[in-house]
C-alpha positions in Angstrom: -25.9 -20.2 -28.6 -22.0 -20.6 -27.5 -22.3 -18.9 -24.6 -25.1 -21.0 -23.7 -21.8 -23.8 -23.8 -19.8 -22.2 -21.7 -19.2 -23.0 -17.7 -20.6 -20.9 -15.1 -18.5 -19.1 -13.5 -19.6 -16.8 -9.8 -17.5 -13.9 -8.9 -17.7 -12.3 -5.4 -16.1 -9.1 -5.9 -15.0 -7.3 -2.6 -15.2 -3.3 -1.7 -13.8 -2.0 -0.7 -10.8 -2.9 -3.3 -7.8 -1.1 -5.0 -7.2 2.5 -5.0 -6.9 4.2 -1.3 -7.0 7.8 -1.0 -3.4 7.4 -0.5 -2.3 6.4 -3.7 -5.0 8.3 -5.6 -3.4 11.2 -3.9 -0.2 10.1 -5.4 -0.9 9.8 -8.7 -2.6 13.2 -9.0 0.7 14.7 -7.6 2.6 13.0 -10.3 0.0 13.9 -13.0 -0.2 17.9 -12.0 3.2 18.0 -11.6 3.6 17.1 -15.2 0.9 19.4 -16.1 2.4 22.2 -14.3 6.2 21.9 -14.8 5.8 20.3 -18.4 7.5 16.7 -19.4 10.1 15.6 -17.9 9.2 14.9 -14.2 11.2 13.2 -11.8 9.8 10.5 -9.3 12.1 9.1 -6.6 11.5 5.2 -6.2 7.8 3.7 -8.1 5.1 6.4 -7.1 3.1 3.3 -5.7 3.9 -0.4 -6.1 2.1 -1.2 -9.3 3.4 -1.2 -12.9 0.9 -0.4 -14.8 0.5 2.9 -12.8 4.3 3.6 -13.1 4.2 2.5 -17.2 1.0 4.7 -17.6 3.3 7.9 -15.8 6.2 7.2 -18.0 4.4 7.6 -20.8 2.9 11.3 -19.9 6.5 12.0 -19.1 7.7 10.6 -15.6 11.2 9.2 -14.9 11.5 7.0 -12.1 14.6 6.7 -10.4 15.8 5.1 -7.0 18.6 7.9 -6.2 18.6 11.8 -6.3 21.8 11.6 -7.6 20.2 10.2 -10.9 17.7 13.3 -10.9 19.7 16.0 -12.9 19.4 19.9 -11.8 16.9 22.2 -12.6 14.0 19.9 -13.3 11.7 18.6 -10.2 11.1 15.9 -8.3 8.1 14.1 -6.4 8.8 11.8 -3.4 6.8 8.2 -3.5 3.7 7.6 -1.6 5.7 5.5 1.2 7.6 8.2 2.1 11.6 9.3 2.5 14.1 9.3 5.0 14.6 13.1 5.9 17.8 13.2 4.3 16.4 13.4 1.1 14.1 16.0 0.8 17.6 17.3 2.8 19.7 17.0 0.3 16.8 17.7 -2.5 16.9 21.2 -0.7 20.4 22.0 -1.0 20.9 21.1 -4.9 18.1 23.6 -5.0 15.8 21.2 -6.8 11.6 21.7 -6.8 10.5 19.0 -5.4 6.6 17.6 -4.4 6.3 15.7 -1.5 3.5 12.2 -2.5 3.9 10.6 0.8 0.9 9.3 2.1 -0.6 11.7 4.5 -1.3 8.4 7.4 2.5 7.6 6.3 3.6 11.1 7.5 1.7 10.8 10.5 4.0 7.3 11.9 7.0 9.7 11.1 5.7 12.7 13.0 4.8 9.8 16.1 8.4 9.0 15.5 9.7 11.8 15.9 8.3 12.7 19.3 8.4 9.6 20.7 12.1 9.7 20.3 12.2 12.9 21.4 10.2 12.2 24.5 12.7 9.6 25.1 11.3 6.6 24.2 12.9 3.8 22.1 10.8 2.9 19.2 10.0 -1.4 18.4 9.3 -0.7 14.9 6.9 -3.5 13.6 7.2 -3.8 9.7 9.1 -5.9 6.8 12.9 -5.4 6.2 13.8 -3.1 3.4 10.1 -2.0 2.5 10.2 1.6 1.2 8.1 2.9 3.8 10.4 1.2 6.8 13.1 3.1 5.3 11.7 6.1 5.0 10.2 6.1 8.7 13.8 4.7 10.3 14.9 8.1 8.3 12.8 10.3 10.4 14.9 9.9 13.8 18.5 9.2 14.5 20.4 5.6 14.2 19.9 3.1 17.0 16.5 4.9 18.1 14.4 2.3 16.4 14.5 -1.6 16.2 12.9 -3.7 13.3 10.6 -6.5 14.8 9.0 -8.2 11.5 7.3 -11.5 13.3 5.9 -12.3 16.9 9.5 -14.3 17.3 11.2 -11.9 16.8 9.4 -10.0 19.5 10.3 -13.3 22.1 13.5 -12.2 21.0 14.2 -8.4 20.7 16.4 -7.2 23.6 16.5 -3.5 24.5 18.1 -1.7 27.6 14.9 -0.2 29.0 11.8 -2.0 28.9 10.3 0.6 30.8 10.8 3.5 28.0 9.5 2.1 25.2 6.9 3.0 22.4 5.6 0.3 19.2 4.5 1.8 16.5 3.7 -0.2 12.6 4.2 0.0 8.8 0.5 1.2 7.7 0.6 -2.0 5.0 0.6 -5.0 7.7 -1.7 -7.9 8.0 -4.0 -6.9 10.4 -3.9 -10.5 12.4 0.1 -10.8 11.9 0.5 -7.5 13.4 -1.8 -8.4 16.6 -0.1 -11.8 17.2 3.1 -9.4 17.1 1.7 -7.0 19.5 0.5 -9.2 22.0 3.7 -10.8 22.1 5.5 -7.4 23.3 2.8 -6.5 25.7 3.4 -9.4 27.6 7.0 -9.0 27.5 6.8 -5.4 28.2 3.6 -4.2 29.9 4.4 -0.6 30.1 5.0 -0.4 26.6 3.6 3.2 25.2 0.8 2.8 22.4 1.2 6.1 20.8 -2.7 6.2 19.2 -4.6 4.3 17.3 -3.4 1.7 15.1 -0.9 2.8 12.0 -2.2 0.1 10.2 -4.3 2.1 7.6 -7.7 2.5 7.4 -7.5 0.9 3.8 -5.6 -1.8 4.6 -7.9 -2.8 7.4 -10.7 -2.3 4.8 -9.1 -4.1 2.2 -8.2 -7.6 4.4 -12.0 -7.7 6.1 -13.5 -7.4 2.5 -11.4 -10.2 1.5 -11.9 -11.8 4.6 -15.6 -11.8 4.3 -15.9 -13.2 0.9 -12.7 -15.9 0.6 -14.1 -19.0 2.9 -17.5 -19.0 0.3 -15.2 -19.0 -3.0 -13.0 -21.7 -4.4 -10.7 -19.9 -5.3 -9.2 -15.9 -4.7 -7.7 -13.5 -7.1 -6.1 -10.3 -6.1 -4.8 -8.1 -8.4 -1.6 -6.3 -7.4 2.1 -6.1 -7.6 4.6 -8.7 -6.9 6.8 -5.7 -4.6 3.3 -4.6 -3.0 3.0 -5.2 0.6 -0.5 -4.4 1.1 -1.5 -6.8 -1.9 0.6 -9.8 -0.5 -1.4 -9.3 2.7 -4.5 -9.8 0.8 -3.7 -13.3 -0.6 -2.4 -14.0 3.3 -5.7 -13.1 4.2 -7.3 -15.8 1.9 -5.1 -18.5 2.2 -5.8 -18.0 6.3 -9.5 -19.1 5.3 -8.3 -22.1 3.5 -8.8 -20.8 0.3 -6.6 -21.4 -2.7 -5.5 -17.3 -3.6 -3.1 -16.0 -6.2 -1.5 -12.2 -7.0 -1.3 -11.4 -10.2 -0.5 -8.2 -11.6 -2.9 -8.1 -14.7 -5.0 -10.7 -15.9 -2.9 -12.0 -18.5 -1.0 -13.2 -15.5 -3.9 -16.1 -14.8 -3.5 -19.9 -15.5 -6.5 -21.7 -16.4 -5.3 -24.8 -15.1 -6.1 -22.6 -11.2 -10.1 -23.1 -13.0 -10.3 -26.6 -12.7 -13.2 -27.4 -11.0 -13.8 -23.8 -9.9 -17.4 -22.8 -9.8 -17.2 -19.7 -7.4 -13.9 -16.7 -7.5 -13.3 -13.7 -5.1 -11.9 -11.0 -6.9 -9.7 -8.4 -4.9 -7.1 -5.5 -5.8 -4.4 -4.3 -3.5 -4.6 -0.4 -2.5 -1.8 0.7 -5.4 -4.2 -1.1 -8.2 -6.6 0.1 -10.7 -10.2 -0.8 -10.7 -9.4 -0.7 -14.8 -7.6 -3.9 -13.8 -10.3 -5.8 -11.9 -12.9 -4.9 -14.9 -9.7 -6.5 -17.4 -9.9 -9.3 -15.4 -13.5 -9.9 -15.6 -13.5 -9.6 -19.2 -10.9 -12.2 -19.4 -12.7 -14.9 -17.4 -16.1 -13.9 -19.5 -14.0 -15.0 -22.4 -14.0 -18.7 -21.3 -17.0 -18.4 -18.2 -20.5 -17.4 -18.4 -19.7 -15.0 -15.4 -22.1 -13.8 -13.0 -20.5 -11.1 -10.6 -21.6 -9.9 -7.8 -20.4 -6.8 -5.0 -20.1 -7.9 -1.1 -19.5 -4.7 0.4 -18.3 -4.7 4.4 -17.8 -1.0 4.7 -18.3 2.0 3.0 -15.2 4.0 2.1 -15.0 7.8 1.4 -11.9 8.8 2.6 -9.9 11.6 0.5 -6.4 13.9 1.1 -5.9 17.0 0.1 -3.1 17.8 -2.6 0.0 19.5 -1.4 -0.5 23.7 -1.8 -0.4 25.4 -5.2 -0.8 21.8 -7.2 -4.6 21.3 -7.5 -5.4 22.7 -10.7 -8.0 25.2 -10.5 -10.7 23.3 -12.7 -10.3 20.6 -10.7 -10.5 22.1 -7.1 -14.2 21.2 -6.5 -14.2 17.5 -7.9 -11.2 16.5 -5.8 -10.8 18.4 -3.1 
């Protein structure tokens, strides 16, 4: 009879939601590697941007660390899903350390454009956020000076390079998808003979993730995404929501919500970044059926069945078939 007393509470879920193929990738590295090598296993910078992932590593054994210098010899080391500047796996290399490269395959594939762009010539308008791991790690790939940040369509009315006419964009994989257009347009006015190099770099799971959310958030009161504070791809999300006028909020687990956002709340879209457990989204909807009479529902836009393969001589063997 209680829960008969209990509001109602709808939840849109969206899918696709949290893990990409990317991160699950990850993960598994980190995981095998430990399996492999034995306890302890070294992880330059958070394998993805989420802390129960990193806490749940730690305790089978991985030691995160932001420098090579803190890695000691003779044990090895696995490179985050956003990727390194080359001077690490450099300098990883000549200390004569093991170590397991996790970046994310569509990652690698900006730094490979990188490289031959610059090598063709071209100066690179690098469209990304300051000091994210991943713009780092691709401004690592070519030499100094051959790249320029532009984070926001002003500062694309404001970049100044010397030629105009040998120039190349390329983008951080985690962008808002809108953001990163507005951006774009504003440097294909300014420079029409500006080089495309492909397709987008925004990833396909990114692009997923914000037109799921984007689908559900104007019919909901109120949007929930489940990520970490440090991950781009899950700040985009709540973007996303609030774009549709809708009230959104990141929160890492749910014991992170305030009941006060319930207030007169009959409908919630639930999300998760790419770097965040589905364990998490099911938390949260046992947390909410705790005070709601919840009714969920799925609103899939697109199915999603990408996968990567694991870097040579990692897979363990009875585990080939299921994730391969």
């Amino acid at each position: 009879m209680a829960d008969q007393l209990k509001p109602v509470l709808e939840l849109l879920i969206a899918a696709p939601r949290g893990f990409c193929a990317g991160v699950d990738r990850a993960i598994r590295i980190v995981e095998l590697a430990i399996e492999k090598y034995g306890a302890p296993v070294y992880v330059r910078h958070e394998i993805v941007h989420n802390k129960y992932v990193v806490d749940s590593l730690k305790a089978m054994g991985a030691i995160f660390v932001e420098d090579l210098d803190q890695v000691p010899d003779g044990v090895p080391v696995v490179f985050s899903a956003h990727g390194v500047p080359k001077a690490v796996p450099a300098k990883a290399e000549e200390r004569g350390l093991d170590y397991l490269d996790a970046t994310c395959p569509l990652v690698s594939k900006v730094h490979r454009q990188a490289e031959r762009l610059v090598n063709a010539g071209r100066h690179i308008l690098f469209i990304g956020h300051a000091g994210h791991p991943e713009v780092i790690g691709t401004f690592g790939q070519v030499p100094e000076g051959a790249m320029t940040l532009v984070e926001t369509p002003e500062d694309a009315e404001r970049v100044s390079v010397g030629d105009g006419e040998n120039l190349a964009f390329l983008t951080q994989t985690t962008l808002s998808v809108d953001d990163t257009a507005a951006t774009l347009a504003v440097l294909k006015r300014r420079f029409p003979n500006i080089l495309a190099p492909g397709p987008n770099d925004i990833c396909y799971a990114t692009t997923n993730r914000q037109g799921a959310v984007k689908a559900i958030a104007s019919s909901v009161d109120l949007m929930l995404v489940i990520g970490g504070k440090n991950s781009s791809n899950s700040l985009r999300l709540v973007e996303v929501a609030e774009r549709q006028g809708t009230t959104a909020y990141l929160i890492p687990r749910a014991e992170d919500i305030d009941w006060a956002w319930f207030e007169g709340v009959g409908t919630v879209g639930v999300s998760a970044g790419a770097s965040a457990p589905e364990l998490l989204v099911r938390e949260l909807v046992d947390k909410l059926s705790e005070r709601f009479e919840v009714s969920e529902r799925e609103v899939e836009t697109v199915p999603e069945n990408v996968t990567f393969k694991l870097p040579r001589g990692l897979e363990a063997p009875d585990r080939a078939a299921k994730h391969n």
